[in-house]
LUMZA-390718 format. One record per residue (C-alpha): residue in three letters; x, y, z. Coordinates in steps of 0.02 Angstrom, whole numbers, padded with zeros to 5 digits, always signed. Example, Ala and Ser with C-alpha at 12.3 -4.5 7.8 and 13.67 -1.06 7.14 Angstrom:
2
ALA+00615-00225+00390/SER+00684-00053+00357/
***
This chain:
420
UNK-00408+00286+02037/UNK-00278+00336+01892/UNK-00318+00282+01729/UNK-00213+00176+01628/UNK-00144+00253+01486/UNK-00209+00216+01313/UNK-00082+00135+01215/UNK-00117+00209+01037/UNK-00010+00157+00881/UNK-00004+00328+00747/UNK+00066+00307+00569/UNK+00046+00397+00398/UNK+00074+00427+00209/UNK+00069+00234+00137/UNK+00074+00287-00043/UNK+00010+00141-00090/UNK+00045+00131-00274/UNK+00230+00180-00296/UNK+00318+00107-00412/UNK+00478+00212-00450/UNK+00649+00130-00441/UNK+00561-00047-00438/UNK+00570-00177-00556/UNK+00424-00342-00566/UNK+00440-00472-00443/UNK+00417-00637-00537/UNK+00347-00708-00384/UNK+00183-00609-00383/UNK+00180-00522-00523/UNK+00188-00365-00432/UNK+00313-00236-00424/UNK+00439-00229-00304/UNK+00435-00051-00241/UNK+00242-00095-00208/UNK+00285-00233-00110/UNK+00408-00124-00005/UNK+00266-00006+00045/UNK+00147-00157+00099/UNK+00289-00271+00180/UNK+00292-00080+00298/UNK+00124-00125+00342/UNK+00161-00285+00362/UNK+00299-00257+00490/UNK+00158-00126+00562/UNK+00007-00271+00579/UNK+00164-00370+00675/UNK+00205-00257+00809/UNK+00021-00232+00850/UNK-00005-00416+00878/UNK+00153-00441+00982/UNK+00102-00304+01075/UNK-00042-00228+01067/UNK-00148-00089+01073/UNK-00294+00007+01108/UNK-00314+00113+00955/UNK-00243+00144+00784/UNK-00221+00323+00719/UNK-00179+00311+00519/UNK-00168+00503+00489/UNK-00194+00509+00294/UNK-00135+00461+00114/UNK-00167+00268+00090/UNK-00125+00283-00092/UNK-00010+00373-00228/UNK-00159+00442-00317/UNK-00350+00458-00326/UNK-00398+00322-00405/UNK-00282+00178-00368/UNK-00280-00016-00466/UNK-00387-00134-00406/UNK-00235-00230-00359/UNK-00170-00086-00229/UNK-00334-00099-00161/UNK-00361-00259-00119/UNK-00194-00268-00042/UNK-00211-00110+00057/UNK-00385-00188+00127/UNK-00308-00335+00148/UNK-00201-00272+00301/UNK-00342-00138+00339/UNK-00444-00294+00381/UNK-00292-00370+00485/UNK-00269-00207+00578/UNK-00440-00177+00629/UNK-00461-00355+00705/UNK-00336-00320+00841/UNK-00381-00123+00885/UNK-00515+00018+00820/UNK-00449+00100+00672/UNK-00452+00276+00621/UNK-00442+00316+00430/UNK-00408+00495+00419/UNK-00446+00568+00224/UNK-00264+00650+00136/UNK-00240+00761-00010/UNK-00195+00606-00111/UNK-00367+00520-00043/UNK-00479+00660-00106/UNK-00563+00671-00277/UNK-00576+00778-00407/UNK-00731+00826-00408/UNK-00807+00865-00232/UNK-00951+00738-00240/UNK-00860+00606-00301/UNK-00814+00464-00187/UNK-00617+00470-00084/UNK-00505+00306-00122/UNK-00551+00245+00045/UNK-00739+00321+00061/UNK-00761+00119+00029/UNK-00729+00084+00215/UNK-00882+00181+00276/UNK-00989+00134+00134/UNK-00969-00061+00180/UNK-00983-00020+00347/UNK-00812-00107+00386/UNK-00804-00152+00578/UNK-00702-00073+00680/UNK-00638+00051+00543/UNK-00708+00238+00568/UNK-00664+00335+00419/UNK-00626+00542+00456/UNK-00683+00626+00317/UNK-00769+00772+00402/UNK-00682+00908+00544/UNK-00776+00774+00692/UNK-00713+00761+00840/UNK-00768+00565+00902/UNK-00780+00481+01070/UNK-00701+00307+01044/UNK-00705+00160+01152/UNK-00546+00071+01171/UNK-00518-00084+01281/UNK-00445+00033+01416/UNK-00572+00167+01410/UNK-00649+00303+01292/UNK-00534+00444+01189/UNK-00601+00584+01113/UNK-00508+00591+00961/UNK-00533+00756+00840/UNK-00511+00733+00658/UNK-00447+00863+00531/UNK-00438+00783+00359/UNK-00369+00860+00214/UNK-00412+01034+00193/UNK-00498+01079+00053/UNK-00519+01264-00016/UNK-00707+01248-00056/UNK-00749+01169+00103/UNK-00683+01294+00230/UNK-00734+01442+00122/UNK-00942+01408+00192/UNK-00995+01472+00032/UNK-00913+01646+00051/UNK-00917+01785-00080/UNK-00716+01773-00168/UNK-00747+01885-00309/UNK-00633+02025-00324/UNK-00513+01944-00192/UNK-00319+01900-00230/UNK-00266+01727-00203/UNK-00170+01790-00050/UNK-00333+01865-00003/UNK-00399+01678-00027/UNK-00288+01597+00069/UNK-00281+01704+00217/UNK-00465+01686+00238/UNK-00462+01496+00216/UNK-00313+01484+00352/UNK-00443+01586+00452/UNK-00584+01465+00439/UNK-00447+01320+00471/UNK-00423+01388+00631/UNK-00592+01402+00689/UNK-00651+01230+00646/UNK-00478+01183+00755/UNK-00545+01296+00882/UNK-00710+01195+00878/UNK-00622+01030+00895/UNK-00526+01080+01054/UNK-00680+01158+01129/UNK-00768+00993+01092/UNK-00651+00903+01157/UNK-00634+01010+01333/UNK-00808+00988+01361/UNK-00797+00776+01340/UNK-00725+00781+01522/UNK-00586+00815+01608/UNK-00511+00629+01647/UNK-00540+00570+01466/UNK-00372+00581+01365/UNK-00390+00703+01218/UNK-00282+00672+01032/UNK-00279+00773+00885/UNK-00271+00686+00704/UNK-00239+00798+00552/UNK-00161+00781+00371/UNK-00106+00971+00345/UNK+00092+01072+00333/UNK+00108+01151+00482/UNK+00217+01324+00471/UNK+00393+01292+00525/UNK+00398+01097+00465/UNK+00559+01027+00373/UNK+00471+00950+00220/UNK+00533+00837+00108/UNK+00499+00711-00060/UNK+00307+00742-00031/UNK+00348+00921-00124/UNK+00350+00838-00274/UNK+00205+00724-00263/UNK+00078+00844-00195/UNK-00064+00864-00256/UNK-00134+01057-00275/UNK-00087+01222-00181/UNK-00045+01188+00031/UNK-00145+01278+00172/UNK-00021+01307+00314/UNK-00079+01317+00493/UNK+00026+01375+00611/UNK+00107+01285+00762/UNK+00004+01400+00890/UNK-00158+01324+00825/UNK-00086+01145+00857/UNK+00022+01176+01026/UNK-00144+01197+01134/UNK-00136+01110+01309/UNK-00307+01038+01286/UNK-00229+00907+01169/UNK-00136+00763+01251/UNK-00059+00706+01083/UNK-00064+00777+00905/UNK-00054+00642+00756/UNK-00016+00708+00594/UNK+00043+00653+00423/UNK+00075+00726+00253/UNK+00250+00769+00277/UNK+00358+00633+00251/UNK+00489+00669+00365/UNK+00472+00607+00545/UNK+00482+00771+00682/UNK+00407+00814+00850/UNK+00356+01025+00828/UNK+00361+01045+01009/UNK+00498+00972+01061/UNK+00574+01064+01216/UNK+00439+01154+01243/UNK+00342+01107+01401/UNK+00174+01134+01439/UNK+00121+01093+01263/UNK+00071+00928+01194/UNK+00158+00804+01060/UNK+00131+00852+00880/UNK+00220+00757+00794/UNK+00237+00690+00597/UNK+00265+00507+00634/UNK+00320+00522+00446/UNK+00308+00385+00262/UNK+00345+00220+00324/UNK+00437+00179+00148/UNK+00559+00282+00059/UNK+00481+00382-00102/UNK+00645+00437-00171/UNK+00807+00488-00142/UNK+00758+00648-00075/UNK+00724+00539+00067/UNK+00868+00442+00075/UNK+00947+00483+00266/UNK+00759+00499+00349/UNK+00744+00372+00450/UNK+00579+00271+00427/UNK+00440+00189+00556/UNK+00286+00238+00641/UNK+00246+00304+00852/UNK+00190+00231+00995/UNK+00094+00327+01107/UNK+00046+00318+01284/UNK-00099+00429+01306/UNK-00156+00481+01479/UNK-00231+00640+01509/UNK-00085+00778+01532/UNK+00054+00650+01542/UNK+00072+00580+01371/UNK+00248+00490+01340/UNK+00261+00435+01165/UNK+00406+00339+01057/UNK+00474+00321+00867/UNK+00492+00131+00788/UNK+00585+00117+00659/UNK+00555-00007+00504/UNK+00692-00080+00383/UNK+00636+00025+00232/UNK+00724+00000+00073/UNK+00887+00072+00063/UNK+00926+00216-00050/UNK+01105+00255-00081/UNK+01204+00375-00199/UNK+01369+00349-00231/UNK+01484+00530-00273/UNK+01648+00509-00370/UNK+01781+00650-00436/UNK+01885+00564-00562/UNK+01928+00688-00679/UNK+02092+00664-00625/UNK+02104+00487-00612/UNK+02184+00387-00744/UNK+02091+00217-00690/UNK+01934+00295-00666/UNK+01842+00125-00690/UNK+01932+00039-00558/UNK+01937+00185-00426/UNK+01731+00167-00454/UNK+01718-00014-00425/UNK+01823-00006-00287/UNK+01699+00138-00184/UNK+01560+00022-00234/UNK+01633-00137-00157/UNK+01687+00001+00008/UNK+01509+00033+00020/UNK+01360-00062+00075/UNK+01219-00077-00080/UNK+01140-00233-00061/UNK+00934-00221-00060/UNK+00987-00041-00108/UNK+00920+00064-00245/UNK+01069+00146-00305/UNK+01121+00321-00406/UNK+01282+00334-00455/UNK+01353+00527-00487/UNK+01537+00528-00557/UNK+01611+00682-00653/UNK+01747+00634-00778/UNK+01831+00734-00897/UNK+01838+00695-01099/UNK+01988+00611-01059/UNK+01945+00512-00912/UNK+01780+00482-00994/UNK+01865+00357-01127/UNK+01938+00269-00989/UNK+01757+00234-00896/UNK+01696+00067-00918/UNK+01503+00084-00874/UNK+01454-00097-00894/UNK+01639-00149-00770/UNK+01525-00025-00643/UNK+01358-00102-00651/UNK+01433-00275-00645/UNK+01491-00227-00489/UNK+01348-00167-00434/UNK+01272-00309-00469/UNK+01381-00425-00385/UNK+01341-00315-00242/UNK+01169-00366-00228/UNK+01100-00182-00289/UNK+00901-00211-00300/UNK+00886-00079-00427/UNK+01012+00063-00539/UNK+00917+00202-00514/UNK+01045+00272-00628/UNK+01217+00315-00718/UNK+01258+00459-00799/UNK+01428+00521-00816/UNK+01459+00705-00790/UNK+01573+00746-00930/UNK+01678+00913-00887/UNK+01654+01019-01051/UNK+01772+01187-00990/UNK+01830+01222-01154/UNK+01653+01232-01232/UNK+01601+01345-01088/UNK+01740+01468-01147/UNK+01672+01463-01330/UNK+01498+01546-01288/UNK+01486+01691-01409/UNK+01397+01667-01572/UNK+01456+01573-01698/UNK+01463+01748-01812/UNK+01610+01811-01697/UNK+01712+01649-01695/UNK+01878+01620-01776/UNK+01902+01436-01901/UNK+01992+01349-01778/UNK+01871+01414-01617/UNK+01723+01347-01740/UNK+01841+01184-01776/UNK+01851+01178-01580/UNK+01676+01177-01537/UNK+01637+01028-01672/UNK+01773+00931-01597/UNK+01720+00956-01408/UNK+01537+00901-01479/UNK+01583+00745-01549/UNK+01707+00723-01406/UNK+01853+00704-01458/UNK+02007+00686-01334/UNK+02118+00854-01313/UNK+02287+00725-01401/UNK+02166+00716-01565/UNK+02100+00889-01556/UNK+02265+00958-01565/UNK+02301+00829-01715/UNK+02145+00913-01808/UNK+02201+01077-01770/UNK+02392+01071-01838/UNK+02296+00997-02014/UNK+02184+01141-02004/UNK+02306+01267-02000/UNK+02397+01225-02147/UNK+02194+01211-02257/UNK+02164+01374-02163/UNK+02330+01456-02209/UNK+02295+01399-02389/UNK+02120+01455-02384/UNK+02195+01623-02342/UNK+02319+01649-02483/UNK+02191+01605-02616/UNK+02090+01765-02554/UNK+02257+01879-02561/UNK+02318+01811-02705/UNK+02503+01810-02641/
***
């Protein structure tokens, strides 16, 4: 008799915590770019009860940093709770879990401390047998990989970091090994999935460059790409991808990426979570995407223009920024600079139904002052008067004003050294 397949739902990377580009909703008291990231798991909790599943995979990173408010906790238990009523729950430990200090407790080491039903927490290279309403997975876990861990206690003196590293991507690969092994020997009609929070080699990062937290082990796709896997469920790169696809004979490993925007690094990912039917060597698998806040930036050349104000409401009123958190990069010249009404442009913004100005800051074309680079030793008067008057920016019709009244103190300066 063929199995059913086990209908598994994998996310990652809440972030919980986030507050960039957000501004305090007077409603809670909280603000709104924390909201954004819990309405995602909101929208997450929603599709599970409409319809259903057998396990929940959530691969790592439930907050923004170690030790997050009591507020972010609560809510992220709050729909930890909700989640674990309608399916097991596997709470895989990120970078942005982990402590400090190695015996110090994770952000979420709470969950297996209180014993939370239904919630297994993956802080340990494990693999587990789980029982699911349509029969058992064996689900391996690879948390966060930590340097000290995976060296075993090994002499490093004398090594390079290079050295270092190699031998810790060494010892990744073995406890991988371990897991697959493991899971071969569970049985051969029990569906097999992989959970890590690691970079794998060849993966288009993104925004979680600049939030990471310490120096990345990469393991390569080989490692991952191993038949005896039916699904691979990673997180810590933000950016949604499937590693193998095209490739047959190998299994899923895919980033099911942040639910929520971080910044506008992110801006064109598109945002959501997978939904995985797992059967033993004929996993099919599909991206959801969620309404995550919009983040749009707004380019505009108007050196040229002479109604540079009104050519900039005009793309903003062409363009679609409502619920949007919103950049606006313009280059102007000195000239076209006077003409730019800043408050005309957020007002339209604002009538636009922006959620936030993330910001504007005119680029202000300054050619001539690039031209006056040597010192100020080897400068003539009026190159000196010119690089005053391009500081406190003054347009080029009053600059050459200044400079016709120079020349005459100049040429008077001059004759009172001569003499003639």
């Amino acid at each position: 008799m063929t199995r059913p397949p086990i209908r598994v739902l994998h996310f990652a990377d809440a972030h919980i915590g986030i507050e960039t580009h957000g501004r305090i909703d007077p409603a809670t008291g909280m603000n709104t770019r924390l909201l954004d990231f819990l309405h995602r798991l909101d929208d997450i909790i929603a599709f599970v009860q409409e319809h259903g599943v057998d396990l929940i995979i959530f691969a790592g990173d439930a907050f923004k940093t170690r030790t997050p408010t009591p507020t972010q906790q609560r809510e992220f238990a709050f729909r930890m709770r909700d989640l674990s009523a309608l399916a097991p729950v596997i709470l895989l430990e990120g970078n942005h879990d982990l402590p400090q200090q190695d015996r110090k407790a994770s952000s979420v080491e709470i969950y297996d401390t209180l014993r939370v039903p239904n919630v297994m927490l993956a802080n340990t290279f494990e693999l587990h047998v789980v029982e699911t309403a349509r029969g058992p997975v064996a689900v391996g876990c690879a948390p966060y990989p930590v340097r000290q861990r995976l060296m075993d206690g090994a002499a490093t003196a004398g090594l390079s970091i290079a050295q270092i590293d190699q031998m810790v991507q060494h010892n990744l690969g073995m406890r991988l090994e371990e897991l697959a092994e493991e899971a071969d020997a569970v049985g051969p009609e029990v569906p097999r999935l992989l959970t890590g929070h690691f970079t794998v080699q060849g993966a288009v990062t993104g925004s979680e460059r600049q939030i990471m937290l310490g120096r990345d082990i990469e393991v390569p796709l080989s490692v991952l790409a191993d038949a005896r896997w039916d699904y691979v469920a990673l997180g810590h790169i933000h950016k949604h991808q499937n590693l193998t696809h095209g490739r047959p004979g190998t299994p899923p490993v895919v980033y099911s990426g942040s639910f929520e925007r971080i910044d506008f690094g992110e801006e064109a990912d598109t945002k959501g979570f997978c939904m995985v039917e797992l059967a033993r060597n004929a996993t099919t698998w599909a991206f959801h995407q969620v309404d995550a806040r919009p983040f749009v930036t707004l380019n505009a050349d108007l050196r040229e223009s002479e109604t540079p104000t009104a050519e900039m409401v005009d793309q903003i009123e062409r363009t679609n920024v409502r619920d949007a958190v919103v950049r606006i990069q313009v280059r102007l010249t000195p000239e076209s600079a006077a003409l730019f009404d800043e408050g005309s442009v957020r007002d339209a913004l604002k009538r636009g139904g922006a959620h936030v100005i993330a910001s504007l800051k005119p680029d202000i074309e300054r050619t001539q002052r690039a031209r006056l680079g040597t010192s100020p030793e080897q400068l003539s008067d009026q190159d000196l008067l010119e690089r005053h008057l391009l500081a406190r920016e003054f347009d080029e019709g009053t600059r050459q004003a200044l400079h016709t009244l120079a020349d005459a103190i100049f040429a008077a300066r001059f004759d009172q050294k001569t003499g003639e």
